[in-house]
C-alpha positions in Angstrom: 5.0 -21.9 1.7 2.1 -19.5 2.0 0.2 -18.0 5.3 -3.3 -19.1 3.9 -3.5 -21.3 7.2 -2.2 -18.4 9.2 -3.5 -17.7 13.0 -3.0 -14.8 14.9 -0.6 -14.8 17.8 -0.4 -11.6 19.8 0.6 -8.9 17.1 1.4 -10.9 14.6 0.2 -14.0 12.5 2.0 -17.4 11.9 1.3 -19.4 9.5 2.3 -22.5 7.1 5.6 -24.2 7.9 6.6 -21.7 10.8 3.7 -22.0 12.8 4.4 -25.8 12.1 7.6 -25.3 13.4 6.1 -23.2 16.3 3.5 -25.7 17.5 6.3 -28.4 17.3 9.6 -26.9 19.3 7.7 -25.3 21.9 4.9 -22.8 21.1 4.3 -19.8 23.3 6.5 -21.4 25.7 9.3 -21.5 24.1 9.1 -18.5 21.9 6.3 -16.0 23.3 4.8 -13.9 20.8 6.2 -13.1 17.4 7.8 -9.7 17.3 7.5 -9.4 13.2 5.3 -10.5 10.7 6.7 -13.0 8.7 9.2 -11.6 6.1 11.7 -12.8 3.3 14.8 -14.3 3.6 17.8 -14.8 1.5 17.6 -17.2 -1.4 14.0 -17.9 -1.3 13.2 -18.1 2.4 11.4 -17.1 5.0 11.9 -16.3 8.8 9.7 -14.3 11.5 11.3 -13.4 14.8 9.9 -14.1 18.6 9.9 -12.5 22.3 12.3 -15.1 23.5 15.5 -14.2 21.5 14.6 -16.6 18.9 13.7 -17.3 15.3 12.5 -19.5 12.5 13.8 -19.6 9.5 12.2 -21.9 6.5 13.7 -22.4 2.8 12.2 -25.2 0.6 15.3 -27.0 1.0 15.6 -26.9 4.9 12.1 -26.6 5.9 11.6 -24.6 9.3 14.0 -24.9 12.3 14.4 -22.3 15.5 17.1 -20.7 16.2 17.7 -19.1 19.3 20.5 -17.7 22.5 23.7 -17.7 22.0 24.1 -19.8 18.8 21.3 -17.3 16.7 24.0 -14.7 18.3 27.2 -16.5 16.9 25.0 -17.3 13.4 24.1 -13.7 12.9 28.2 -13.0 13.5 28.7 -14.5 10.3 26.1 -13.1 8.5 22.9 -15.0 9.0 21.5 -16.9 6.3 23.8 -14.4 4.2 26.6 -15.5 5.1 29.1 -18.8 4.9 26.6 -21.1 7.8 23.6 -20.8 5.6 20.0 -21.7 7.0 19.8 -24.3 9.8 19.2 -27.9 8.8 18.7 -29.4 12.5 16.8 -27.5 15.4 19.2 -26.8 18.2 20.2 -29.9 20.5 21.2 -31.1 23.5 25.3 -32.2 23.4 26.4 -35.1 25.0 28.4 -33.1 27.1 26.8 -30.5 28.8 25.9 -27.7 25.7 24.3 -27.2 22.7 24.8 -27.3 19.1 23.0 -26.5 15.4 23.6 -27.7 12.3 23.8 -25.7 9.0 24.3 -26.0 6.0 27.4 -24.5 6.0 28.9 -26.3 9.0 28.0 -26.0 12.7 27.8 -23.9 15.8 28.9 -25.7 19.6 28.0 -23.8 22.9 29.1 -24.9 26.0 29.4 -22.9 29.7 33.2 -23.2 29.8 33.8 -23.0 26.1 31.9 -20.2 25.0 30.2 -20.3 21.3 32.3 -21.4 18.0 31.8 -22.9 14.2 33.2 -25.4 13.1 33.1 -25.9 9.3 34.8 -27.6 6.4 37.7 -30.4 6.7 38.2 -29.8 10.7 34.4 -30.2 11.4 34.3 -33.2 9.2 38.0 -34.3 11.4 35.7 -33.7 14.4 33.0 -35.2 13.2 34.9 -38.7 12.3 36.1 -38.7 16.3 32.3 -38.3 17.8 32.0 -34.9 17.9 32.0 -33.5 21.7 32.1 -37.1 23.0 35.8 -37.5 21.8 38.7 -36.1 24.0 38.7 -33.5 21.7 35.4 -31.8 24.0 34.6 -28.7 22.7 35.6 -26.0 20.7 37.6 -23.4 22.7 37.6 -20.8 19.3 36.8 -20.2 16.0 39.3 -21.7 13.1 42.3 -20.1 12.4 44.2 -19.3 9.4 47.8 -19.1 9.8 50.6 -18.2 7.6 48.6 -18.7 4.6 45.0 -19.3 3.5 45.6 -23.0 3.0 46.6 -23.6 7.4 43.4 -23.7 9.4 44.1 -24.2 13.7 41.0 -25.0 15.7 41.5 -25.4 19.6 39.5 -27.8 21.5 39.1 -28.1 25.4 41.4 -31.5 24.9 43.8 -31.0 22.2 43.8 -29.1 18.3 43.3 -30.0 14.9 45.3 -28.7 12.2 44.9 -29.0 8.4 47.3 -28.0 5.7 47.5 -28.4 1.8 50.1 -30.1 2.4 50.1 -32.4 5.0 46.4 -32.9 5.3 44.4 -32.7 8.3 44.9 -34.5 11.4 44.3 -34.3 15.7 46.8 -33.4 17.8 46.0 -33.9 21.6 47.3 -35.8 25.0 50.5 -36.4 26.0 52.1 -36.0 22.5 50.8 -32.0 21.9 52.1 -31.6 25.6 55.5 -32.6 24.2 54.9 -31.1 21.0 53.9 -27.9 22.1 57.1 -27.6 24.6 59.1 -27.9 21.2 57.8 -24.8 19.3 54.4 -26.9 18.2 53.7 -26.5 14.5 56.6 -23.7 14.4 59.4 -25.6 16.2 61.2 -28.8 15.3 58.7 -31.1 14.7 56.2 -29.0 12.6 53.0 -30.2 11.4 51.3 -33.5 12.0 51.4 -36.2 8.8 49.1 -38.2 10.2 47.0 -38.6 12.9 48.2 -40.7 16.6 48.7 -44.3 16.6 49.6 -47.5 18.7 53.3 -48.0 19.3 55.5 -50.0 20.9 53.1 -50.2 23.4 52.2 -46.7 24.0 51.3 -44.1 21.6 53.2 -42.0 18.4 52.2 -39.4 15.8 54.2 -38.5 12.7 54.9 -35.0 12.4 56.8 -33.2 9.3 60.3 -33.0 11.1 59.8 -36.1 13.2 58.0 -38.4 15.6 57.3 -38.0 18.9 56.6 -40.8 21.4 54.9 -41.2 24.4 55.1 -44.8 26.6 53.3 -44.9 29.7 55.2 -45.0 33.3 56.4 -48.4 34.0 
């Protein structure tokens, strides 16, 4: 990467794919003076830090993207670059719901107003992924994945509904009209357990398989 093309700005200097990555996302708008010189990272990288509660952070396989707010807060939760996230892949975005998200290599963080700031990772990001993200009635992440009764249950909560995922019965949404009924019943611990599949057309309303049974919903005549 190299600072051979670095400039001074305020204290510091930025230089070579950060002060690329400056220039682009914002410059002294966005970020205000660097508060660090830049310094290593994990695995190869580099990252500098900035007035306005953000970063950039560079590896040869990323390149340089900001980071920044609440989702450089969540990030560093889990260890920064360190940790199981990794470096960013995507600068931070606009949702198409009101929020923001980042990419990682390791997964993904979503920030809305109402939902507050969560990753989503693994088999239930790639579920959310498959439904349009935000977009489906899913919405947003309301927490972090859970792990229940073993290592191989993960629970994630959305604004509209959950998605569970088990070694056994794979991973699937639950949401609408059929978790209402489902959850009355004890959800994954009463009678009708974990979802086998995902909801489908029926009988001209809706059903969804679940371990100990299926539930059905019809609309009101």
């Amino acid at each position: 990467m190299g600072v051979a093309t670095a400039r001074p700005i305020g204290p510091f200097e930025v230089g070579g794919a950060i002060e690329a990555e400056y220039d682009r996302a914002g410059g002294p708008d966005a970020f205000g003076d660097p508060t660090t010189p830049e310094t290593d990272a994990a695995g190869g990288g580099k990252k500098q830090d900035f007035v306005n509660n953000a970063s950039i952070y560079w590896t040869p396989a990323t390149d340089a993207h900001a980071i920044g707010g609440a989702i450089r807060d969540k990030w560093r939760g889990t260890g920064s670059e360190s940790g199981s996230m990794k470096y960013p892949v995507t600068d931070e975005g606009q949702t198409g719901k009101p929020g923001r998200f980042q990419h990682f290599q390791g997964g993904s963080i979503y920030w809305s107003i109402g939902s507050g700031t969560h990753v989503l990772s693994g088999v239930i990001r790639d579920k959310f992924a498959s439904v349009g993200w935000e977009n489906s009635p899913l919405g947003f992440p309301i927490a972090d994945e859970n792990k229940t009764n073993s290592s191989t249950t993960h629970i994630q909560l959305f604004e509209g509904g959950a998605i569970y995922s088990t070694a056994k019965t794979g991973t699937h949404i639950v949401w609408g009209a059929i978790r209402d009924t489902w959850v009355r019943n004890g959800a994954e611990n009463g009678r009708y357990g974990f979802p086998t599949g995902d909801e489908y057309d029926y009988e001209g309303g809706k059903a969804q398989d679940f371990s100990g049974g299926k539930i059905v919903w019809k609309p009101e005549s």
